[in-house]
KEDOFI-163453 format. One record per residue: residue number from 1; chain; x, y, z of N, C-alpha, C in turn. Coordinates in Angstrom, 1 decimal. Example, Ala and Ser with C-alpha at 12.3 -4.5 7.8 and 13.67 -1.06 7.14 Angstrom:
BEGIN
PT  num  chaine   neast  nnorth     nup  caeast  canorth    caup   ceast  cnorth     cup
PT    1       A    13.2    -5.7     7.8    12.3     -4.5     7.8    13.2    -3.3     7.8
PT    2       A    12.8    -2.2     7.1    13.7     -1.1     7.1    12.9     0.0     7.9
END
This chain:
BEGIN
PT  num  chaine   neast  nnorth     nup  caeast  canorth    caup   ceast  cnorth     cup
PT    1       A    23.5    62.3   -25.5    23.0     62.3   -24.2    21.8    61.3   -24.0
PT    2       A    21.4    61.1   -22.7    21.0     59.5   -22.7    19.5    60.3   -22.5
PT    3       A    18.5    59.6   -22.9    17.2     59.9   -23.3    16.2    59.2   -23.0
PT    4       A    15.6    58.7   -21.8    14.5     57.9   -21.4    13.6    57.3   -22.7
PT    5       A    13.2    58.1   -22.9    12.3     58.2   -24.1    12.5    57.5   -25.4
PT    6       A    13.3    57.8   -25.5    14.2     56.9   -27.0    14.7    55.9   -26.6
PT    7       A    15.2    55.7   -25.3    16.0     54.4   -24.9    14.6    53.7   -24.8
PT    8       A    13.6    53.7   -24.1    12.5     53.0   -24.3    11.4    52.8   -25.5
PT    9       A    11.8    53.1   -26.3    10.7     52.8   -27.3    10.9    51.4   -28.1
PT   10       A    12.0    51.1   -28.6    12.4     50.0   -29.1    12.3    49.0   -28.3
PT   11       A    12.4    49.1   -26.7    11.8     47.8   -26.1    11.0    47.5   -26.0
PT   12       A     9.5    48.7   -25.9     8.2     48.7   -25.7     7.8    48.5   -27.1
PT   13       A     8.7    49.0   -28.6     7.4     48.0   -29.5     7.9    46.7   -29.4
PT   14       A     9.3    46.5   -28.5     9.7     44.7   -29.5     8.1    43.9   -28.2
PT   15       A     8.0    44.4   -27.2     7.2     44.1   -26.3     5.9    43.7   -26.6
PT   16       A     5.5    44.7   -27.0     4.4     44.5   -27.9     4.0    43.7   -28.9
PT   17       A     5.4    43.5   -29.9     5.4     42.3   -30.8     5.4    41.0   -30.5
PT   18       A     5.9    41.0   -29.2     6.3     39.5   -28.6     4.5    38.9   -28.2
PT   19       A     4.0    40.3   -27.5     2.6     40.1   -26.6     2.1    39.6   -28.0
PT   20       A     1.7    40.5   -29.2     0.9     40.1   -30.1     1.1    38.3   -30.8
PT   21       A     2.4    38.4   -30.7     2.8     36.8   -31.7     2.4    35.9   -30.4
PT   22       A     2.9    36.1   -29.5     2.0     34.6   -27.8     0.4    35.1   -27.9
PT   23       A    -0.1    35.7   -28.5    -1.6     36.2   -28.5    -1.6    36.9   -27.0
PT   24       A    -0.7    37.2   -26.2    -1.0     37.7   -25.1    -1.0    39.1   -24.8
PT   25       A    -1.5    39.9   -25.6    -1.4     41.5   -25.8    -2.5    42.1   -24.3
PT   26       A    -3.0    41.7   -24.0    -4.5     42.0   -22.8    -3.7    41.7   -21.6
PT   27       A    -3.0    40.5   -21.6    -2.2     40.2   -20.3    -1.4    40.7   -20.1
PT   28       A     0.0    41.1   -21.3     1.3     41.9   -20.7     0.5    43.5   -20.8
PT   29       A    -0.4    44.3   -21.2    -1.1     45.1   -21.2    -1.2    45.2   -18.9
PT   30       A    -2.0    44.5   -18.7    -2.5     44.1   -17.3    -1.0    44.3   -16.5
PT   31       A     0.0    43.6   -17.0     0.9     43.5   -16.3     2.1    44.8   -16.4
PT   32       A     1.4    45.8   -17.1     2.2     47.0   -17.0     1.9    48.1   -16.6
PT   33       A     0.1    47.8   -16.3    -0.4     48.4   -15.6     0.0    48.6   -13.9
PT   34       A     0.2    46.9   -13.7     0.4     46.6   -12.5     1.6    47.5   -12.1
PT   35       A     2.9    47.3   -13.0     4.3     47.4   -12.8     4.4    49.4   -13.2
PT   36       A     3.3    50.1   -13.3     2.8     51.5   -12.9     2.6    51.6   -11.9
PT   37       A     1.7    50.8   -11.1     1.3     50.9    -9.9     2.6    51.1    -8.7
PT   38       A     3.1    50.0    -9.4     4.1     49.4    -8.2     5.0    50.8    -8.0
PT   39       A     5.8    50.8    -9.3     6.6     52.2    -9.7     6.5    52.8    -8.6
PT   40       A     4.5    53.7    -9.0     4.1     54.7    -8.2     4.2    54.9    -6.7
PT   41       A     4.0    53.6    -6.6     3.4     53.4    -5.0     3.9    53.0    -4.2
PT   42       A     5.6    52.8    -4.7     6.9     52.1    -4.0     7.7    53.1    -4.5
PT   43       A     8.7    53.8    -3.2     9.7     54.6    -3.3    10.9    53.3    -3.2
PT   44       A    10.9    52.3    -2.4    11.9     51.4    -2.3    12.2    51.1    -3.6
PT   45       A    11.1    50.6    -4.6    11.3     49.6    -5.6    12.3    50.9    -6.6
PT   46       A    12.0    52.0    -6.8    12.7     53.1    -7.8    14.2    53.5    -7.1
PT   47       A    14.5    53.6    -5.7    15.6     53.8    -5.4    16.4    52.4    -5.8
PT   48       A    15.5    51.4    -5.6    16.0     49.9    -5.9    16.4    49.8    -7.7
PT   49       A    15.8    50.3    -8.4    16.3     50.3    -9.9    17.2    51.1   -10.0
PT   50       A    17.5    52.1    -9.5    18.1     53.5    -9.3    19.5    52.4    -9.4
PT   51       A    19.9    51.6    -8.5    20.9     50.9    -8.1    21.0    50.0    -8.8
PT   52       A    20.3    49.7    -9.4    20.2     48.1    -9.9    21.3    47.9   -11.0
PT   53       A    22.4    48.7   -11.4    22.9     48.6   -12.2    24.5    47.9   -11.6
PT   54       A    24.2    48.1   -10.2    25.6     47.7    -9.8    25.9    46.1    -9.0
PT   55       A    25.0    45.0    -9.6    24.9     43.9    -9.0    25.3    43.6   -10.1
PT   56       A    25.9    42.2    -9.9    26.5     41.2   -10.5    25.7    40.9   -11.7
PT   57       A    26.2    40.5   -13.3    25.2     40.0   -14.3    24.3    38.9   -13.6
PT   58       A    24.8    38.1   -13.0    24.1     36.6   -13.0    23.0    37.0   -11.9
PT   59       A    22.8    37.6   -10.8    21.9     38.2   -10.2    20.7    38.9   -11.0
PT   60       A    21.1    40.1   -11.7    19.9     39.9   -13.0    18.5    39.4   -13.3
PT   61       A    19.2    38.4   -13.8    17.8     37.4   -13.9    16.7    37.0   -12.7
PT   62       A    17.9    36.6   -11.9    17.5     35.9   -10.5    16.4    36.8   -10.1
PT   63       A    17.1    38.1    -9.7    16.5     39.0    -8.8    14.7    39.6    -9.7
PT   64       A    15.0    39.7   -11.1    13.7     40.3   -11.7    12.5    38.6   -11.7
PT   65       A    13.1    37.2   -11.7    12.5     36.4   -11.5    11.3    36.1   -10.2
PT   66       A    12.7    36.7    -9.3    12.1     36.7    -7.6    11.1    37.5    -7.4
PT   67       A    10.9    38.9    -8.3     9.8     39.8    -8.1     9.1    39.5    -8.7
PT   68       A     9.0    39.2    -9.9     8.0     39.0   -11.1     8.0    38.2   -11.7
PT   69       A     8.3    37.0   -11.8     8.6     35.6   -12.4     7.0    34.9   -12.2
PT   70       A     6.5    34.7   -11.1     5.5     34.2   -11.2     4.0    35.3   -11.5
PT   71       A     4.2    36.4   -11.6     2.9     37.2   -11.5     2.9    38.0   -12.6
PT   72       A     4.1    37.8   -13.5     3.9     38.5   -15.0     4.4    37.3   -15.9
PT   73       A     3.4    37.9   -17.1     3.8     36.7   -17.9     5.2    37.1   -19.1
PT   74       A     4.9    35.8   -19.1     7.3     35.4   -20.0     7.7    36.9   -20.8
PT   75       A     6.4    37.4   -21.7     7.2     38.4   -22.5     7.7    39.8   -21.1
PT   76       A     7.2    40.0   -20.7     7.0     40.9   -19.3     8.3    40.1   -18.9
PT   77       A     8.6    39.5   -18.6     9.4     39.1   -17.1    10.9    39.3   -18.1
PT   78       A    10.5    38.9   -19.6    11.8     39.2   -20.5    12.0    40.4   -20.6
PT   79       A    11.4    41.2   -21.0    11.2     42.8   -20.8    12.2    43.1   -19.8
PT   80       A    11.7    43.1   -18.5    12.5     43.7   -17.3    13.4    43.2   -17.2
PT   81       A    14.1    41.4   -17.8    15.7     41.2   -17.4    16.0    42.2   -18.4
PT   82       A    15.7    42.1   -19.6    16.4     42.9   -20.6    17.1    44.6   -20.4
PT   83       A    15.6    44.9   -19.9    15.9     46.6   -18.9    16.8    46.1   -17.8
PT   84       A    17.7    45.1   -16.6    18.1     44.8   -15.9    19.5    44.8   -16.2
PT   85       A    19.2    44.0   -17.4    21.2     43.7   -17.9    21.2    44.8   -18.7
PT   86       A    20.8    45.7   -19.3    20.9     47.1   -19.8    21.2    48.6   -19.2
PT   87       A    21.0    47.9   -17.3    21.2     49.1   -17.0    20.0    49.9   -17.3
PT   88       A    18.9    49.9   -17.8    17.8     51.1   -18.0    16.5    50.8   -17.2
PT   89       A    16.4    50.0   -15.8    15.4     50.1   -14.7    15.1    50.9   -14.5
PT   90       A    15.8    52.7   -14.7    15.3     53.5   -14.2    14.6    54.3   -15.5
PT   91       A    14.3    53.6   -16.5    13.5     54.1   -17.6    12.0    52.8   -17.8
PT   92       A    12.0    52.4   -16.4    10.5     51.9   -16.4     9.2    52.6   -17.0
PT   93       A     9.1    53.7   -16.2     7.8     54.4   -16.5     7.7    55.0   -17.9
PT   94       A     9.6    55.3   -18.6     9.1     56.0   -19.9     8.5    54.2   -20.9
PT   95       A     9.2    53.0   -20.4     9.1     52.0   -21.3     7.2    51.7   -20.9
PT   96       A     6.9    51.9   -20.1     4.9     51.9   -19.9     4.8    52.8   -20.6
PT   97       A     5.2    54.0   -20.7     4.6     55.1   -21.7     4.3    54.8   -23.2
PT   98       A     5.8    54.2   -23.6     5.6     54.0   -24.9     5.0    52.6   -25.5
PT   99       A     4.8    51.9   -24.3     3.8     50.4   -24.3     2.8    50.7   -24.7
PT  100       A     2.1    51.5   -23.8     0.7     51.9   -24.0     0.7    52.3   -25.5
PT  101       A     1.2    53.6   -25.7     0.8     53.9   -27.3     1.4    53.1   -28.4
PT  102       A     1.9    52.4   -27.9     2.5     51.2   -29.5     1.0    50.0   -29.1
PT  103       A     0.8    49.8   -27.8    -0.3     48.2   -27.8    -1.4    49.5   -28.3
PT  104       A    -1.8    50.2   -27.9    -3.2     51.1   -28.2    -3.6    51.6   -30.2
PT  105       A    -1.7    51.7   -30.8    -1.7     51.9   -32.1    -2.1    50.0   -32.6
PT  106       A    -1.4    49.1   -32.0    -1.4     48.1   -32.4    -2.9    47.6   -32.7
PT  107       A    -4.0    47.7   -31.1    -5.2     47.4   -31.3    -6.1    48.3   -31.8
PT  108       A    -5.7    49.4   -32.5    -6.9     50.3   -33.2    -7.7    51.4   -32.2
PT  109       A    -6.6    51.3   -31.1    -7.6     52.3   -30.3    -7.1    53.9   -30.4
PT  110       A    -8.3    54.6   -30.1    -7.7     56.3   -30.3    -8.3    56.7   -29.0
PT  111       A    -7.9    57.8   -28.4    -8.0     58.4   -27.3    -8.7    59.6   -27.7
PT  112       A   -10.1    59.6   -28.0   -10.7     61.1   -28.0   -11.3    61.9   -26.9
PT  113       A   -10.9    63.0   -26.6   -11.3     64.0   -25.3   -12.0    65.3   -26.0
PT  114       A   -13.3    65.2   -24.9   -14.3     66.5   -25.3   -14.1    67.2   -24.1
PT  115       A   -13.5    68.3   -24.4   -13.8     69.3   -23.3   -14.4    70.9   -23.7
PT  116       A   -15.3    70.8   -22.7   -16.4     71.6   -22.8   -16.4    72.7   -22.0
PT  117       A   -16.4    73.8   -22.2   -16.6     75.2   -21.0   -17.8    75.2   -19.9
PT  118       A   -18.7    74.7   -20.1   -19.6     74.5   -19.1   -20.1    72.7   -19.5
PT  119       A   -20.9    72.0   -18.3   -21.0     70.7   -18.4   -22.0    70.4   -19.6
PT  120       A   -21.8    69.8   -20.8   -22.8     69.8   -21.5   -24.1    68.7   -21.1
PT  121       A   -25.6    69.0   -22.0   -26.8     68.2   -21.7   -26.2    67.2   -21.8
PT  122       A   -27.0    66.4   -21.5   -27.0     64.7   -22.1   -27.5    64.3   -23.2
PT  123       A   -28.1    65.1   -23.8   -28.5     64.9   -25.6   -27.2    65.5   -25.8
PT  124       A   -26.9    66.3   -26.0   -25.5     67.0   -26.5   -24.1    65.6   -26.4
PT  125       A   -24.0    65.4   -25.3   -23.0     64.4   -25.0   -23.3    63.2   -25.9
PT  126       A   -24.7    62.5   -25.6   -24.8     61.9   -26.2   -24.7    61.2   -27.7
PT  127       A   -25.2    62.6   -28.3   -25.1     62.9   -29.6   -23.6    62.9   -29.9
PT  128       A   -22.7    63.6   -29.7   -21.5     63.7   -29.8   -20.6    62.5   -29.6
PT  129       A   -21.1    61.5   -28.6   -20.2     60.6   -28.1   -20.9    59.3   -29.5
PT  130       A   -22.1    59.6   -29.6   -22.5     58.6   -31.0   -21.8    58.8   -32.2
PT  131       A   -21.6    60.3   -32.4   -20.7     60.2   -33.5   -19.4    60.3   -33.7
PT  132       A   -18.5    60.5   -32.1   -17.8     59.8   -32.1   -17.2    58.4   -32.5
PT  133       A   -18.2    57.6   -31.9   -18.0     56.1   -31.7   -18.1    55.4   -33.7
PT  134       A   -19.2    56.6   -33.8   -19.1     56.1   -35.7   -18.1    56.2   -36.4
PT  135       A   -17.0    57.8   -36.0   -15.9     58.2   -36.9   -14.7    57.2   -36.3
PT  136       A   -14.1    57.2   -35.0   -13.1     56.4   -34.9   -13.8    54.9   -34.3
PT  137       A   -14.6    54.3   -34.3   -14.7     53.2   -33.7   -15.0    52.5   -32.2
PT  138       A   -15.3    51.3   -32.1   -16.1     51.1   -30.5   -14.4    50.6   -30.0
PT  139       A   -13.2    50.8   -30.2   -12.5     50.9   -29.9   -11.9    52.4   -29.1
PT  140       A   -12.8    53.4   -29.0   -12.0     54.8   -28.6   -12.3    54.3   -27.3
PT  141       A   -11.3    55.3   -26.7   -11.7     56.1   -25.2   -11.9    56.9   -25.2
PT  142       A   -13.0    57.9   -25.0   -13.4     58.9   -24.9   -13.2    59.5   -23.2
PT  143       A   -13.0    60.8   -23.5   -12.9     61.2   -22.1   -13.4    62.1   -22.0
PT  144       A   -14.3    62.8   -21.2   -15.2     64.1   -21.2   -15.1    64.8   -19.9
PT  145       A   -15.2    66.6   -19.9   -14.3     67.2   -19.0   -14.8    68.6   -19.7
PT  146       A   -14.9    69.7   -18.2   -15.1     70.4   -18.6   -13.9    71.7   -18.0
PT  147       A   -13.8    72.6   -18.5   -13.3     73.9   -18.0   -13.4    75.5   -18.4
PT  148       A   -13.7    75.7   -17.4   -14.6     76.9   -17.7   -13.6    78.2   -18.2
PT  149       A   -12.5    78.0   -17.8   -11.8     79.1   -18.7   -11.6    79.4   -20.3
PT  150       A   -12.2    78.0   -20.9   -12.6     77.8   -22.5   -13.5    79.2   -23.2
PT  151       A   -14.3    79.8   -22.1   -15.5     80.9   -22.3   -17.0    79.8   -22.4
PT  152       A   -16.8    79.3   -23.5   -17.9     79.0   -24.3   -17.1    78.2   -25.1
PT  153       A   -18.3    77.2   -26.0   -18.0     75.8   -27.4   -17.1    75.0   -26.2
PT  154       A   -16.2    74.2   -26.8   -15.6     73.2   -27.0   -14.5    72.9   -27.0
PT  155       A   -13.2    71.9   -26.9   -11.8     71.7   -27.7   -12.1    70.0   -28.0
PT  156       A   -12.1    69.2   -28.9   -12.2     67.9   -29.4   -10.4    67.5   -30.1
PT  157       A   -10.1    66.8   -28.6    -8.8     65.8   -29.1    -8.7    64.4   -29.6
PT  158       A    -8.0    64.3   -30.8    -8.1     63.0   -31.2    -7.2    62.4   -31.5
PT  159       A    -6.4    61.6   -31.0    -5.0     61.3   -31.2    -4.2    62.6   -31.5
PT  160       A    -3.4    62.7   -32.6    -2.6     64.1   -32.6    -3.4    65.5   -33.4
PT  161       A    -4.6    65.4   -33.4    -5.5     66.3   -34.4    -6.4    67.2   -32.7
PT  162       A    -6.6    68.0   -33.0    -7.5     68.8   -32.2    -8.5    70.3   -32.8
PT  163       A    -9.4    69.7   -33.1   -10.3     71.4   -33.2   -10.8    72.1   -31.8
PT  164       A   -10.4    72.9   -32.3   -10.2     74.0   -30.8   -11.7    75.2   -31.1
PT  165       A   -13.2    75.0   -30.8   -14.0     75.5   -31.3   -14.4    76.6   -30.0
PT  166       A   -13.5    76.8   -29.1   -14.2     77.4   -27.7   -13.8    78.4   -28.1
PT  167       A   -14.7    79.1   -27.5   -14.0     81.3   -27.4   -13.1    81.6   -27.2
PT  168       A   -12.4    81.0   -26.0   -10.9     81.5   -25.5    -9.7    81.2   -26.9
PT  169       A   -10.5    80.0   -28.1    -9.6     80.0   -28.7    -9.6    80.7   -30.2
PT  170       A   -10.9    80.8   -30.3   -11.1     81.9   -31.2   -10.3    83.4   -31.2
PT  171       A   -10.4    84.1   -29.5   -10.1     84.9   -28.9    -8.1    85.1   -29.3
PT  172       A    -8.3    83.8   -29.3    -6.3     83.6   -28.9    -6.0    83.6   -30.7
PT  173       A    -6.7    83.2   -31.2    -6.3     83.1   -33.3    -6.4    84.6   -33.5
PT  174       A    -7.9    85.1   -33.2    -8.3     86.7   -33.5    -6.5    87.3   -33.0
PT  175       A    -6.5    87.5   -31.7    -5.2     87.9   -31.8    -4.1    87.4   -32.6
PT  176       A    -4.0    86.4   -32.2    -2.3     86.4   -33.3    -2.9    86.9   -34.7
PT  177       A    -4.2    86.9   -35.4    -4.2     87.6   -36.7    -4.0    89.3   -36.5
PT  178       A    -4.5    89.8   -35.6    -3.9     90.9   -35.7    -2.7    91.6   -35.5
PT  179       A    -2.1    90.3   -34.7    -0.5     90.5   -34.2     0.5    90.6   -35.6
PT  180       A     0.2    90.0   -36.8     1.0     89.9   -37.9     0.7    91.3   -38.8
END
């Protein structure tokens, strides 16, 4: 069965490999941002990929040149003939999904999120966001957020690792220990 997800991954790391060997990883980065936007923000352009399977090969090229030839760069513009003559335009958004986290594994970045049950001080934040930046690097993105149904403490995500230090989740372990 056909799989967004899986069909896109192999083009978004060869994508990525291409950006890193042109040194252009920041630009086709930029340019996939863009081509999210568009995605989002255009119903034409997705009914338009929806279709795009039924035009002639030699059109193809043409037509992904005529949108994006001059405003994304070569690895990008290869990218989308490739998704064009493949028939998988309508796996755009999963192929940005897995761009992002193959360019973000490529450049060392990690995605850590503090969320907090009530807004924490600014020494608190602070402090926390310092030692952040020491454990994974001036590469993270940190994202900070709060939600009050936590009770009280914290949940700290970090790529695929999470300590879950809030009440609600103490609350939720306490149960399943006495559920067994």
């Amino acid at each position: 069965m056909y799989n967004d997800e899986e069909a896109a991954r192999p083009y978004a790391r060869a994508l990525v490999q291409a950006a890193q060997d042109l040194g252009c990883l920041d630009r086709v980065r930029e340019d996939m941002e863009a081509l999210a936007a568009q995605w989002k923000g255009s119903e034409a352009l997705r009914d338009w990929a929806r279709g795009f399977h039924s035009m002639p090969r030699a059109a193809h090229r043409e037509t992904v040149d005529a949108l994006w030839g001059d405003t994304m760069a070569p690895p990008t513009v290869a990218l989308l003939e490739a998704l064009s003559l493949g028939g998988l335009m309508p796996a755009i958004p999963a192929v940005i999904r897995a761009f992002r986290r193959f360019a973000d594994k490529a450049e060392g970045r990690v995605d850590v999120s503090l969320v907090f049950a009530a807004p924490p001080s600014e020494a608190t934040e602070a402090s926390l966001r310092k030692r952040i930046l020491e454990a994974y690097g001036e590469r993270t993105r940190l994202n900070v957020s709060t939600d009050p149904s936590l009770g009280a403490g914290l949940i700290v995500r970090a790529g695929h690792t999470q300590i879950d230090g809030s009440l609600a989740g103490r609350l939720r372990r306490l149960r399943q220990a006495f559920a067994q």
